[in-house]
N, C-alpha and C positions, 0 to 999 in steps of 0.2 A: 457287937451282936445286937441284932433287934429286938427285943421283947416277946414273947408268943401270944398272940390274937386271940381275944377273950374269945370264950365260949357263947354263942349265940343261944338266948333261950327266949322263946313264944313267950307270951303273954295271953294266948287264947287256950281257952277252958281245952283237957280233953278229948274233948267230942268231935274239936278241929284239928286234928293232928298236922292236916298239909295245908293248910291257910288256904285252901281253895288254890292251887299252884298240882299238878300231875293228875288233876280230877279227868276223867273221861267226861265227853257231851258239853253244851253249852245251855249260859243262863238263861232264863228267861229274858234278861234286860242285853244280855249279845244278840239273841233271835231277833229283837223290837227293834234295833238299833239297823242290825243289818236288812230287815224289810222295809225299812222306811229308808235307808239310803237306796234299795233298788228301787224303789216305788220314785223317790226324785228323779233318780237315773233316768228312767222310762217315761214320765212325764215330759223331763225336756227333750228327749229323742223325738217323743211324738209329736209335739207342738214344733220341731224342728222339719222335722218331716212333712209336716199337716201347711207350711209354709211355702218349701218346697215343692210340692203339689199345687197351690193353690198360686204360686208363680210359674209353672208351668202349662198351668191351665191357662192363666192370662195371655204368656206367649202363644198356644194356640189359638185360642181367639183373636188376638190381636192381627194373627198371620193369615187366618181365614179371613176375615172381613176384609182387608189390604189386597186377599189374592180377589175377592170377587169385585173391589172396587179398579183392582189394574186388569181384569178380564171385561169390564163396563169399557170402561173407556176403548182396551185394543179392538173390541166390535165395534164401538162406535165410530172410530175410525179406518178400519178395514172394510165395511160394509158402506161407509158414509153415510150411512141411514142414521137416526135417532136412538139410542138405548136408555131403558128407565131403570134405574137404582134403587131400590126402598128397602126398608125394615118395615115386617108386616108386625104391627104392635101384637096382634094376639098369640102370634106365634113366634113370633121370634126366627123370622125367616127372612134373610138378610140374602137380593137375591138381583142379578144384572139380566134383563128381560128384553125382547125385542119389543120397539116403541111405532111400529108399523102396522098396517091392516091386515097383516098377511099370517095374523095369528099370535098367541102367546110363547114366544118361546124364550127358553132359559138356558140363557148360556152356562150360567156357574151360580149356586146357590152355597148360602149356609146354615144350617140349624142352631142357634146361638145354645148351651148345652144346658139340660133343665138345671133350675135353679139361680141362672142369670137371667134377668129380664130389662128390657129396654125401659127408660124411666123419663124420657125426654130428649127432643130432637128441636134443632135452631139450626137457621141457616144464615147467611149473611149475602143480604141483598139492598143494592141504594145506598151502602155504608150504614147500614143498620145492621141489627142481630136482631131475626126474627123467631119467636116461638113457633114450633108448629106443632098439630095434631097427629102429624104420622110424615115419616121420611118418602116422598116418590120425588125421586128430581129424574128429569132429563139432562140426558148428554147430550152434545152437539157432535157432529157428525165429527171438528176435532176435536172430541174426545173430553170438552170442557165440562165444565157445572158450576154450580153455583159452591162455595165452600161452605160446608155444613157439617154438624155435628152432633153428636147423642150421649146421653151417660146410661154406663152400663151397672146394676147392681145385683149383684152375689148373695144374693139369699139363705143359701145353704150352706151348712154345719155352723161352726162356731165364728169363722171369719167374716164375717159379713162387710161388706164392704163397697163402695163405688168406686168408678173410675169414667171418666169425660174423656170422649174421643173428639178432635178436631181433623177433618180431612179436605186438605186445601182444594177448593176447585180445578185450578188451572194445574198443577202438580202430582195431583194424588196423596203428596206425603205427610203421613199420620203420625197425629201427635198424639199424646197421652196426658192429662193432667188425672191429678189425685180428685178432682171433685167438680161438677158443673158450673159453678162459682169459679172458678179458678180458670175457667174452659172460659167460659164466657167474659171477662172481663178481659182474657186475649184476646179473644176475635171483637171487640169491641176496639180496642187498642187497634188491631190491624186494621179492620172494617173503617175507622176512622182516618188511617193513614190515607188509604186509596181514597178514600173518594172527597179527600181535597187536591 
């Protein structure tokens, strides 16, 4: 036979009959507890979020500049005439133009989105990397240029950030580096291959 299981007795005064155990409502220190876990919760949501955004934006931009730089070149060669390419620094208008007397006309433009601003342009020309004051290159009728490049930076909200675009002359195809630094010591590397 087993023994019979002593009698359980409190140790609290009284006044606490259920040890805080069948109480209706919560304490003060469960409310503090559980607002500060939603309050984390909701923080990394939104910096999760605020990321995704802010790489979605970059894919749009990246896919607008690219569309007006492959709409530069198919006039340049479909017309055979000259096409000029630029980013206007004050506005941030990023735009393939007819390069003839016959008027200004704009094939395909893009509005780079407030809060990104253009911060510097270099091209690569004579197997150098040249600085310049502002992006206007000519196309050749096929469809060539000079490879050049810009960095772009993000000014607004909390990410702030740069990004160096390379867009090969002969090709079109755009590269992306994390920083202008990083941009240029490519095109320095390639820029040097060619022109030995």
């Amino acid at each position: 036979m087993t023994p019979p299981l002593p009698e359980l007795t409190s140790d609290l005064p009284p006044e606490f009959p259920h040890a805080g155990f069948n109480r209706p409502g919560f304490t003060l220190i469960e409310m503090i507890v559980t607002l500060a876990l939603m309050a984390l919760l909701t923080g990394v949501a939104t910096l999760s979020l605020g990321g995704r955004l802010q790489s979605v934006q970059q894919e749009d931009v990246l896919a607008a500049i690219k569309a007006v730089d492959r709409r530069a070149r198919f006039e340049a060669m479909h017309r055979q005439d000259p096409v000029t390419l630029g980013i206007d620094p004050h506005t941030g208008l990023f735009a393939a133009r007819s390069a003839d007397n016959r008027g200004d006309q704009v094939f395909e433009s893009y509005q780079l989105p407030s809060g990104i601003r253009v911060s510097g342009y270099w091209i690569v020309s004579g197997g150098k990397v040249i600085d310049q004051r502002e992006l206007q290159l000519e196309l050749t009728p096929e469809g060539h240029t000079y490879t050049y490049g810009f960095t772009l930076k993000n000014l607004s909200g909390e990410h702030k950030n740069e990004m160096a675009i390379i867009i090969a002359g002969t090709t079109g195809q755009l590269t992306v580096y994390d920083n202008e630094r990083e941009a240029k010591n490519i095109m320095e590397k390639i820029s040097g291959r060619h022109s030995r």
